[in-house]
C-alpha positions in Angstrom: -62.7 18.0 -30.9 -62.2 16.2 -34.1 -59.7 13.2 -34.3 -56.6 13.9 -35.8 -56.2 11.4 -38.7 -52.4 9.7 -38.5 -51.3 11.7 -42.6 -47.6 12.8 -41.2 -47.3 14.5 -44.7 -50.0 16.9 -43.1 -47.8 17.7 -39.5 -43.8 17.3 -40.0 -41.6 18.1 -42.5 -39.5 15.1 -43.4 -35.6 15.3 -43.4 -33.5 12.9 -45.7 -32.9 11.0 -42.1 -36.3 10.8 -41.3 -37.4 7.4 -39.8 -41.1 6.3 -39.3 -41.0 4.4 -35.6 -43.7 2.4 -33.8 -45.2 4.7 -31.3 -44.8 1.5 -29.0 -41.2 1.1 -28.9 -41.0 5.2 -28.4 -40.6 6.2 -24.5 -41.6 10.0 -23.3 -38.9 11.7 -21.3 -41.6 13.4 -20.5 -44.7 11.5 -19.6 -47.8 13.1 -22.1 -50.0 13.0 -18.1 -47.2 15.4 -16.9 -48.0 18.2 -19.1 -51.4 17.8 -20.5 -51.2 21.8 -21.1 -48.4 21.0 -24.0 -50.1 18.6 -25.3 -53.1 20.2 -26.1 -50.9 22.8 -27.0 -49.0 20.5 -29.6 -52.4 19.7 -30.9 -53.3 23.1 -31.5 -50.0 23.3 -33.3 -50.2 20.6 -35.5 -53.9 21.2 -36.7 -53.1 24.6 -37.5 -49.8 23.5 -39.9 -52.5 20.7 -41.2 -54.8 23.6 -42.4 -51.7 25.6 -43.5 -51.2 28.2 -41.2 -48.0 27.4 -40.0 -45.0 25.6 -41.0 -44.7 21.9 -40.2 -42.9 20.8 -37.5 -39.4 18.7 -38.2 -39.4 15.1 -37.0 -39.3 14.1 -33.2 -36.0 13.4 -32.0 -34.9 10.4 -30.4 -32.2 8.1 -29.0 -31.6 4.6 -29.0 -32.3 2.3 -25.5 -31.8 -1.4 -25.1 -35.6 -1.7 -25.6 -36.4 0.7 -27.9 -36.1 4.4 -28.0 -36.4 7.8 -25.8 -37.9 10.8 -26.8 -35.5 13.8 -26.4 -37.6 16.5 -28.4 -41.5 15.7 -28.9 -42.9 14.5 -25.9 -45.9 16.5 -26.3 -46.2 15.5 -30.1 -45.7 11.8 -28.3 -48.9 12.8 -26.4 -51.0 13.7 -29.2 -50.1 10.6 -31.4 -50.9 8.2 -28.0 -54.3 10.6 -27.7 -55.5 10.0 -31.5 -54.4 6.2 -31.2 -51.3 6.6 -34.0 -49.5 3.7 -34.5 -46.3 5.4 -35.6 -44.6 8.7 -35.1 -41.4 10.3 -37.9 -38.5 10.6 -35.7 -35.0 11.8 -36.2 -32.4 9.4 -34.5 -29.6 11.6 -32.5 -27.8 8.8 -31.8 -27.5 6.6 -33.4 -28.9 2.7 -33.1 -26.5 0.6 -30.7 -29.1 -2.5 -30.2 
């Protein structure tokens, strides 16, 4: 399969608090190797809204760690950016940064 080129614009729909994040200082809840089935499935998803076909997804959401930040709703999305290489992911902070 073709690699999936790192244009948010062409996956997620961004929200007013939309923050772009290093996909390095993002942690899974859920590790990608733990579901590979989502993943691919995510994938699937986000080519399809890419070619139009659906709606694009919102933002991943996140919460703020000592040493970074933890996926609460994405992991699988988290999968596909760390299978395509993307350096950063747009998230949605639910709580908000305590560092």
């Amino acid at each position: 399969m073709s690699a999936l080129p790192e244009n948010h614009d062409l996956y997620f729909l961004p929200t007013p608090d939309t923050r772009v994040i290093a996909v390095a200082e993002l942690t899974p809840s859920k590790p990608p190797s733990a579901q590979p089935n989502s993943v691919d499935r995510a994938e699937e998803l986000m080519r399809r809204a890419a070619a139009g076909e659906l709606e694009r997804r919102a933002p991943i959401s996140i919460v703020a760690t000592a040493t970074g930040y933890t996926i609460i709703d994405g992991n699988a999305t988290y999968g596909v950016a760390v299978r395509h290489s993307w350096r950063t992911l747009p998230t949605r902070t639910l709580v908000e940064d305590a560092r």
